[in-house]
C-alpha positions as CSV (number, residue, x, y, z in Angstrom):
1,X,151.3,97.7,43.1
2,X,153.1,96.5,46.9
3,X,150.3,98.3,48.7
4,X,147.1,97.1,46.7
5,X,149.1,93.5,47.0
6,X,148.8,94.1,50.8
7,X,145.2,95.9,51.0
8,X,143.9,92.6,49.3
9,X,145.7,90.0,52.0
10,X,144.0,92.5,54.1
11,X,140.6,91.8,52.8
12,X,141.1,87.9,51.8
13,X,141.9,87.2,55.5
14,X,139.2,88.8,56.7
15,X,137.2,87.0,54.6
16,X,138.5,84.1,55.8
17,X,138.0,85.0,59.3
18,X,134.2,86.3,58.4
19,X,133.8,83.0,56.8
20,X,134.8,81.0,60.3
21,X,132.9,82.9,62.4
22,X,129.5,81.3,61.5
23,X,130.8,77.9,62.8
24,X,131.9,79.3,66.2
25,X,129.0,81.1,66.5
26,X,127.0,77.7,66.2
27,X,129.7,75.8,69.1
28,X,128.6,79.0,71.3
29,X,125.0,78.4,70.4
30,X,125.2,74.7,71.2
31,X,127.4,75.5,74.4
32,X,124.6,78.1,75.2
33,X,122.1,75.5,74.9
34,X,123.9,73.0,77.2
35,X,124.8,76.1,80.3
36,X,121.1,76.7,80.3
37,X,119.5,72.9,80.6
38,X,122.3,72.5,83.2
39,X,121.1,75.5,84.9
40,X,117.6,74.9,84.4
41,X,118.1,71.7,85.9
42,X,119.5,73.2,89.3
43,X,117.0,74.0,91.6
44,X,116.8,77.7,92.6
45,X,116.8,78.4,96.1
46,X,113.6,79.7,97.6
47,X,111.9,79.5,94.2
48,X,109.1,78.4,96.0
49,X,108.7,80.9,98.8
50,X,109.3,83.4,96.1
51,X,106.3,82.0,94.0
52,X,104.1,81.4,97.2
53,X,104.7,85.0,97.5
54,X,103.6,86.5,94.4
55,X,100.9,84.1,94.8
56,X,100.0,86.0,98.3
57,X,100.7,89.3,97.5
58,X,100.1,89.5,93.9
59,X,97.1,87.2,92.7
60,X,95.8,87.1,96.3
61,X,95.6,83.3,95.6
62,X,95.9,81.9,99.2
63,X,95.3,78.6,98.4
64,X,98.2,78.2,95.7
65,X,100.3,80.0,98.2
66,X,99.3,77.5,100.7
67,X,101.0,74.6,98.5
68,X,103.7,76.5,97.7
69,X,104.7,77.4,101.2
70,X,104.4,73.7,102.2
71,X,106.7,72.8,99.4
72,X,109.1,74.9,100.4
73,X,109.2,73.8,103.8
74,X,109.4,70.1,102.4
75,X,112.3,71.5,99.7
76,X,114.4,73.9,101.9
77,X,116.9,73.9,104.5
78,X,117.5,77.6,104.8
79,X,116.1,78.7,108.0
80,X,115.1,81.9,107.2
81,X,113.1,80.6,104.3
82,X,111.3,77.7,106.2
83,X,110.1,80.0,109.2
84,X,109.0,82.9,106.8
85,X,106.9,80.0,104.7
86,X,105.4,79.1,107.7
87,X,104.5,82.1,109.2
88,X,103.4,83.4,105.6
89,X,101.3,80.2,105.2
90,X,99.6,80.2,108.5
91,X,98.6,84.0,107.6
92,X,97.4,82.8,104.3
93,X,94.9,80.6,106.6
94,X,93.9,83.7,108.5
95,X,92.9,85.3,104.8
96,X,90.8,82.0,103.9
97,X,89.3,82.4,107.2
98,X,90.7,79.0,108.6
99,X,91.7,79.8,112.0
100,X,92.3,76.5,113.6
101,X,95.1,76.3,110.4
102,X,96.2,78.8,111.0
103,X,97.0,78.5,114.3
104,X,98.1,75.2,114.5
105,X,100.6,76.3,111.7
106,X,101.9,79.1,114.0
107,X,102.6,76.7,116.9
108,X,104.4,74.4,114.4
109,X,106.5,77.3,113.7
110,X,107.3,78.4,117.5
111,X,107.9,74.4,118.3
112,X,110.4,73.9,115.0
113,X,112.1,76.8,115.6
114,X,112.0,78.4,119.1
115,X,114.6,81.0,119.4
116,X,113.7,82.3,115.8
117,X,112.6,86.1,116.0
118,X,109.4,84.9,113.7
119,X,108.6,82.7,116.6
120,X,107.6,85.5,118.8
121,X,105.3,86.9,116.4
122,X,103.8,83.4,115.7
123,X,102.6,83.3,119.6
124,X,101.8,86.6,119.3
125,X,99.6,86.0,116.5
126,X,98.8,82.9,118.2
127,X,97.1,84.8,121.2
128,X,95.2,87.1,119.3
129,X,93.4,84.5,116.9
130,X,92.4,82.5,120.1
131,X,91.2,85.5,121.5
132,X,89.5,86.2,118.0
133,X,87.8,82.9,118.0
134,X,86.6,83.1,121.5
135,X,85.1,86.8,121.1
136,X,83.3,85.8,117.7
137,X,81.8,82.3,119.2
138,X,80.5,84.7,122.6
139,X,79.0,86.9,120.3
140,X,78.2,84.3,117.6
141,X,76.4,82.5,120.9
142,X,74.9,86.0,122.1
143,X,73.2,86.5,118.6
144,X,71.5,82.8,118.7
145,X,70.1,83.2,121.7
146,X,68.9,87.1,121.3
């Protein structure tokens, strides 16, 4: 009789405890809840330049990427991030055809940020779009007048 006396302590605490458990599971719920409007409210870093990206690269939506990479700039002090939206934005210009953008985009990027290793490659780029837009206004000019 001792043991089934025990075995059914056994079981009536458990009970107990089985009946708690839907109350703390509600505090964790709640407590959930809070941690992820706190965290929600937190701004991510780069979460811009990462949607400008898939913008870019994925829907091929220059134009939203184009907003996106100015609001990062605005939004971010990471260097890495501010001279990558630049560069990406001005070659987001080059897709939409908008070469004067574009460039004056690049030179914004080698001014803000001289010693920067993107700021080579901006004059780089920088030379061949001018050189771009002079050999298609010579041949755009040729073709008028032939």
């Amino acid at each position: 009789m001792l043991d089934e006396d025990i075995e059914l302590d056994d079981e009536e605490e458990e009970l107990e405890e089985f009946e708690e458990a839907p109350e703390i599971s509600v505090n964790t719920e709640k407590r959930t809840d809070e941690l992820r409007k706190q965290l929600e409210a937190i701004p991510t870093k780069g979460a811009n330049f990462y949607m400008a990206n898939s913008f870019y690269y994925e829907a091929r939506d220059y134009e939203a990427a184009i907003k996106m990479y100015k609001a990062a700039i605005a939004e971010e002090s990471d260097e890495l991030i501010v001279a990558k939206s630049l560069y990406y934005m001005a070659e987001s210009y080059v897709k939409l055809k908008e070469l004067d953008d574009a460039i004056a985009v690049f030179e914004d990027l080698a001014k803000r940020l001289p010693d920067h290793y993107l700021a080579s490659s901006a004059k780089r780029r920088i030379a061949a779009l001018k050189e771009e837009m002079e050999i298609t206004s010579n041949f755009g000019g040729g073709l008028e007048n032939g």
